[in-house]
VEXTILO-121611 format. One record per residue (C-alpha): residue number from 0; residue in three letters; x, z, y. Coordinates in Angstrom, 3 decimals, padded with zeros to 6 digits. Layout:
<pts>
 pos code       px       pz       py
 NUM  Ala        X        Z        Y
...
</pts>
This chain:
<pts>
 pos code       px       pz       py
   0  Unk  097.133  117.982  087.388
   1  Unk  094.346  120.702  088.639
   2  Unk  092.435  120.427  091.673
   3  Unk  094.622  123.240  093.365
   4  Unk  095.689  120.872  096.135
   5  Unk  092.354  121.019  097.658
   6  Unk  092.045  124.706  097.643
   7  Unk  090.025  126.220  098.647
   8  Unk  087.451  124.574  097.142
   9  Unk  083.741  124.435  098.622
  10  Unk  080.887  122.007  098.163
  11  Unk  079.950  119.661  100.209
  12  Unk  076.365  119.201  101.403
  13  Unk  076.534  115.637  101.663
  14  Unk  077.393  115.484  098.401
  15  Unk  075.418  114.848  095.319
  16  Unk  077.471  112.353  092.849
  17  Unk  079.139  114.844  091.179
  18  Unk  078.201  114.399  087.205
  19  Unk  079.859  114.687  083.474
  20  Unk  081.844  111.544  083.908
  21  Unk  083.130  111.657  087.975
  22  Unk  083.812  115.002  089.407
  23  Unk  083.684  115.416  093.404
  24  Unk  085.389  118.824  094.932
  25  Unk  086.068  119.182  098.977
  26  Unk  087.797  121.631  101.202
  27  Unk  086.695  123.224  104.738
  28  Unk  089.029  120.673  106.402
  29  Unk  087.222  117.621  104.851
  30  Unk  089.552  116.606  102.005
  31  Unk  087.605  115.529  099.333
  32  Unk  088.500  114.476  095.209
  33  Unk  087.363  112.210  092.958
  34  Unk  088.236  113.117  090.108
  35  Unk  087.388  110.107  087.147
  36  Unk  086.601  113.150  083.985
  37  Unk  087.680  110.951  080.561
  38  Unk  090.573  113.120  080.041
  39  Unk  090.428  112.293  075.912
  40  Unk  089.889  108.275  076.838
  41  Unk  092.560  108.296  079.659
  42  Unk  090.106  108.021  081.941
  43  Unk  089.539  104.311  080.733
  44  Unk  086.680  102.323  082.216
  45  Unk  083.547  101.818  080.584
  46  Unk  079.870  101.212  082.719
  47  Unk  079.488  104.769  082.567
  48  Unk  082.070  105.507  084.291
  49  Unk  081.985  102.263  087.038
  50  Unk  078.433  104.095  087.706
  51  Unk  079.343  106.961  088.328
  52  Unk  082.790  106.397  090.797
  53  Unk  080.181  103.718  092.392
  54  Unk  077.834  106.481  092.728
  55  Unk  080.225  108.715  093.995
  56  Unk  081.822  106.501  096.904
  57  Unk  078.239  105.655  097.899
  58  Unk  077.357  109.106  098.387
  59  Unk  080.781  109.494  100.211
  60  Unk  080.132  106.930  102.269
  61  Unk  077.449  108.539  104.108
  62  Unk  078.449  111.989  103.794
  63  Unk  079.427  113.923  107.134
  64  Unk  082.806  115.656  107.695
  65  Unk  084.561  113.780  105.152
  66  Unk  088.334  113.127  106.354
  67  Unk  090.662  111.964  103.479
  68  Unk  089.607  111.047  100.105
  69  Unk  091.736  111.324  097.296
  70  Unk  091.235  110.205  093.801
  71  Unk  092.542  110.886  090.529
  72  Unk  092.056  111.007  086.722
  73  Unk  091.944  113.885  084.895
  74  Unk  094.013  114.785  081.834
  75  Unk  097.716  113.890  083.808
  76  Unk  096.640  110.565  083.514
  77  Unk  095.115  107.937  086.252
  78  Unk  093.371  105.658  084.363
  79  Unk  094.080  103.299  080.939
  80  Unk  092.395  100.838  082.139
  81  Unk  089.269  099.151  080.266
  82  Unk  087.848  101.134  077.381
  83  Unk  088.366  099.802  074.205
  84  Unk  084.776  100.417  072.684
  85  Unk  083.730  098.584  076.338
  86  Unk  086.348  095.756  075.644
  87  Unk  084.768  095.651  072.238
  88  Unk  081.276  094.984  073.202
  89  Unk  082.004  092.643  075.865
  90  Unk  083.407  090.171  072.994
  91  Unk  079.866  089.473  071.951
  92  Unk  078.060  089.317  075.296
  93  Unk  077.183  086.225  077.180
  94  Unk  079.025  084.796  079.789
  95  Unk  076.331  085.792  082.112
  96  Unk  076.284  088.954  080.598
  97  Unk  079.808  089.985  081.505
  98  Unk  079.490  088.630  084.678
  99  Unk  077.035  090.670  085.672
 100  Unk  079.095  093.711  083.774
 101  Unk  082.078  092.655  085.784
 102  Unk  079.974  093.015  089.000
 103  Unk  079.490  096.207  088.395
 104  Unk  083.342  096.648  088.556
 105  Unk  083.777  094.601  091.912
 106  Unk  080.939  097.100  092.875
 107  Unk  082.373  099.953  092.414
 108  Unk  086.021  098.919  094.168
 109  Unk  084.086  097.439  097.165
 110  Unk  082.408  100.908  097.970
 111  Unk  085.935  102.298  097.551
 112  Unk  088.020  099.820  099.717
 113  Unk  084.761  100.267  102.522
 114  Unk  084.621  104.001  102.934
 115  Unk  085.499  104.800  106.362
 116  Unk  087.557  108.032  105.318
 117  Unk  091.444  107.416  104.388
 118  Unk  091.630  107.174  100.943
 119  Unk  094.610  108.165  098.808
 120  Unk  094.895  106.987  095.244
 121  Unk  097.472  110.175  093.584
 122  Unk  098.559  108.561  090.553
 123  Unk  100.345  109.961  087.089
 124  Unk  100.780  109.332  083.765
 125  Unk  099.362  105.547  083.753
 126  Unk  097.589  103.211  085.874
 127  Unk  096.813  100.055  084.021
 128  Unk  094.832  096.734  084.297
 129  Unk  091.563  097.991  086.716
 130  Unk  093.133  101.601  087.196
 131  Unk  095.901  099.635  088.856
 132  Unk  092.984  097.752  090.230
 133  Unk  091.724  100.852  091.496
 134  Unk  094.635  102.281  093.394
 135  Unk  095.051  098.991  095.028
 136  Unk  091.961  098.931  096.734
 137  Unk  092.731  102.745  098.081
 138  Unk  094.278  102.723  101.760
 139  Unk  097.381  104.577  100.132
 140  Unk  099.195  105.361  096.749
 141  Unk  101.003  107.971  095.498
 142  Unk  102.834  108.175  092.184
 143  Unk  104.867  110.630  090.439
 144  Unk  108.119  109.529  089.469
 145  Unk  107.273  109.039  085.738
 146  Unk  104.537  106.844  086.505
 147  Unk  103.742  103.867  084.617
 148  Unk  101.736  100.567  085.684
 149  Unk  100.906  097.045  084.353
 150  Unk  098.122  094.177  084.723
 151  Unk  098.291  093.611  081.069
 152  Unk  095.132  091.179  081.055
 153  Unk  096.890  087.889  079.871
 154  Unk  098.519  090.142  076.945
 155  Unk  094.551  090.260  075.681
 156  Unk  093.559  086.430  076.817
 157  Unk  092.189  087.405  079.945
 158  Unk  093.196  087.756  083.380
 159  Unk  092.671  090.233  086.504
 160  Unk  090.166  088.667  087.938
 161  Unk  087.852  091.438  089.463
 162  Unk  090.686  093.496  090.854
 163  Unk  093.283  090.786  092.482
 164  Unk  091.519  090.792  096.023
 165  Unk  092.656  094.351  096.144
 166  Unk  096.258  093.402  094.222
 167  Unk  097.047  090.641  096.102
 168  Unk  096.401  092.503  099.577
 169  Unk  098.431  095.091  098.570
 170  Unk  101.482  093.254  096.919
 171  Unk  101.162  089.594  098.319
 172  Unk  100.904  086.226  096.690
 173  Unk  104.001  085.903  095.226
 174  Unk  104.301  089.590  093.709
 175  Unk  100.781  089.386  092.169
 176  Unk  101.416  086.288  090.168
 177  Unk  104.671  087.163  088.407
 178  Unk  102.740  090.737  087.226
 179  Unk  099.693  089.013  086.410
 180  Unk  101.405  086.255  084.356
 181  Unk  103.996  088.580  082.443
 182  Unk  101.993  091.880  082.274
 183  Unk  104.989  093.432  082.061
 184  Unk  104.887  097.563  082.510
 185  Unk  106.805  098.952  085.566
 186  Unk  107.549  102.116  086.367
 187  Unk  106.554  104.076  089.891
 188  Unk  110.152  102.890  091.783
 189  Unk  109.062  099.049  091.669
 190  Unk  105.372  099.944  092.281
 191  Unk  106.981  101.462  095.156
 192  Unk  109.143  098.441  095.949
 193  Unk  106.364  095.503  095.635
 194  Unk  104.022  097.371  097.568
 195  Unk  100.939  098.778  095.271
 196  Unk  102.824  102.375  096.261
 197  Unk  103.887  103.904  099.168
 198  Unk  105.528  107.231  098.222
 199  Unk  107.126  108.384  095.044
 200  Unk  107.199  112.116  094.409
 201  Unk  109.319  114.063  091.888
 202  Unk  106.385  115.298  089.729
 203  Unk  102.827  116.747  089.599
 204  Unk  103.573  119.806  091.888
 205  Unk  105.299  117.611  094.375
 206  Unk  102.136  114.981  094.113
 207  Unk  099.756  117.883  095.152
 208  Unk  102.238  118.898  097.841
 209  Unk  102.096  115.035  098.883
 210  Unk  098.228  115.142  098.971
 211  Unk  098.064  119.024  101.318
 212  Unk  100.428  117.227  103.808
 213  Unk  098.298  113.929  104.067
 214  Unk  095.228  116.051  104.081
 215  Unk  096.658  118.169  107.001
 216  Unk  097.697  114.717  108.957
 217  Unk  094.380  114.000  108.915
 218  Unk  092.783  117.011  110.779
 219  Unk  094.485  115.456  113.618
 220  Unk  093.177  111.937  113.601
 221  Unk  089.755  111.395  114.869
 222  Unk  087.299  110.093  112.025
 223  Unk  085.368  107.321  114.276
 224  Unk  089.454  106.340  115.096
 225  Unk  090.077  106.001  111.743
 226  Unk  087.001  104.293  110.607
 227  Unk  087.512  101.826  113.673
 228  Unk  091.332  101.411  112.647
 229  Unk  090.208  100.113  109.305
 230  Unk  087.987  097.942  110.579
 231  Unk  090.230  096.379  112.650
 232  Unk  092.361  095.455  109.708
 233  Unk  089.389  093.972  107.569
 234  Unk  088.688  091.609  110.840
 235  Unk  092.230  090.620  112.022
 236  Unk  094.161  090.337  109.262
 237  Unk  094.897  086.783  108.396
 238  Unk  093.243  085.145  111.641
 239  Unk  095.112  083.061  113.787
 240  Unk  095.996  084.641  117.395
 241  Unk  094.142  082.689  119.782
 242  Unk  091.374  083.945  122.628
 243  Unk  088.695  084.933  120.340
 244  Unk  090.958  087.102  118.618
 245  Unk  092.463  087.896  121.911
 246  Unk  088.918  088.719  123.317
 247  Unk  087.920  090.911  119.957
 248  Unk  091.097  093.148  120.268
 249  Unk  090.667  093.633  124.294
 250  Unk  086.737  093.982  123.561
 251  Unk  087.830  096.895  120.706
 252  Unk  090.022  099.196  122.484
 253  Unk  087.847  098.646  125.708
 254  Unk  084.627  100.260  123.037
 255  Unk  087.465  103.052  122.277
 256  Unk  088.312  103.946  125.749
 257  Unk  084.428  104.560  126.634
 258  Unk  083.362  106.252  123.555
 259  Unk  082.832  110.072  123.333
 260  Unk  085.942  110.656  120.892
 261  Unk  088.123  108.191  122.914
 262  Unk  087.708  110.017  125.743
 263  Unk  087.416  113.337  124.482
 264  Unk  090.710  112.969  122.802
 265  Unk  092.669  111.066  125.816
 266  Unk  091.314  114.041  127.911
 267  Unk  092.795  116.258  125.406
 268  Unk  096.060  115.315  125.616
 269  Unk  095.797  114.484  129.759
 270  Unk  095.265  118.529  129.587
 271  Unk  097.803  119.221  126.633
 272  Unk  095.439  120.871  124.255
 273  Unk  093.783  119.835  121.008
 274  Unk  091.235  117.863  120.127
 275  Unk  088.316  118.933  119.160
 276  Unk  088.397  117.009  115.426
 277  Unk  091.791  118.611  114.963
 278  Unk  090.946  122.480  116.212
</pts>
């Protein structure tokens, strides 16, 4: 797949992390790509890579305008998963050694999961072990129909240790261990039907389609909103509904009601015109 879903392209200001390994491209409306660049490895994971999507979601993080981020591999495919030159030298490090290695990993998909943009994982070809990993820990996933994925870790001796927070949100207890313990490969319709993706399109054409229409959803929603939105997930999810969590949800929309977009927008629509994010 080419980048022609974000045309027209332009370059972001804010943005510096683009480099041999990650690619970054953005439109005028604020939709930005990722794009991991190890077409001839499948995009597979290896520290130079880990750096560099780190690098990139940092820079992200901080960067102004940005309303949707999408990410992808290069090459028709997602990613493989671990390299196998990485895999290779990791057999005769340390146990402290690949710990800190594997931080690097949890590194890299914490800057991802906290970036305060939307961010859509468009997956094709395959997304296995951490490139499953990695579309987990996006806010949504697309996959084409032919789509393959698998947490193949116990096939190898190992397990999926550094991406299951992201798995297990996604899918749920129950899901997560049957994958993890068979590492069977499914295909795209029961990624759809566990959870780990929410729409399957027909092919590559209809996956950049997918990503123009999400992209254009977004002009609409204001980015504070949608950081905020986010962050209300992170903090309620799992909590038990009593008067502190009462208190933080009335305390929330209360900050929302005062703040420049919340009232910029409710005055918007009060007086039946747009926005000013979405004009």
């Amino acid at each position: 797949m080419t980048n022609e879903f974000v045309h027209p392209l332009v370059e972001f200001p804010d943005v510096s992390a683009t480099t041999e390994l990650v690619h970054i491209s953005a439109t005028l409306g604020g939709a930005v790509t990722v794009t991991m660049n190890r077409p001839a490895k499948r995009n597979a994971f290896d520290e130079g890579l880990i750096s560099a999507l780190e690098e990139a979601f940092q820079t992200l993080k901080g960067a102004e305008g940005v309303r949707v981020v999408f990410v992808r591999g290069a090459g028709g495919t997602f990613s493989a998963g671990a390299d196998l030159d990485w895999m290779r030298a990791a057999v005769d490090r340390t146990e402290s050694d690949n710990r800190a290695d594997a931080m690097e990993l949890a590194k890299m998909l914490k800057a991802l999961h906290d970036l305060p943009a939307l961010t859509v994982a468009l997956v094709e070809g395959g997304a296995f072990g951490g490139g499953a990993g990695l579309a987990a820990a996006c806010d949504l996933a697309l996959a084409t129909a032919e789509a393959r994925f698998s947490f193949s870790e116990v096939r190898l001796g190992l397990i999926p240790a550094t991406i299951s927070p992201y798995v297990i949100e996604a899918i749920g207890p129950r899901r997560a261990r049957a994958l993890f313990a068979t590492g069977r490969i499914f295909d795209a319709a029961h990624a759809e039907r566990v959870g780990l993706v929410d729409e399957v399109v027909a092919d590559p054409a209809a996956l950049r389609a997918a990503a123009q229409r999400i992209a254009a959803e977004m002009r609409a929603c204001a980015p504070g909103a949608v950081e905020g939105s986010k962050r209300l997930v992170a903090d309620v999810a799992g909590r038990v509904i009593d008067r502190d969590l009462m208190e933080l949800t009335a305390h929330r929309i209360a900050a929302a009601r005062v703040s420049e977009e919340g009232q910029a927008g409710v005055r918007a629509f009060l007086e039946r015109r747009k926005a000013p994010w979405a004009e």
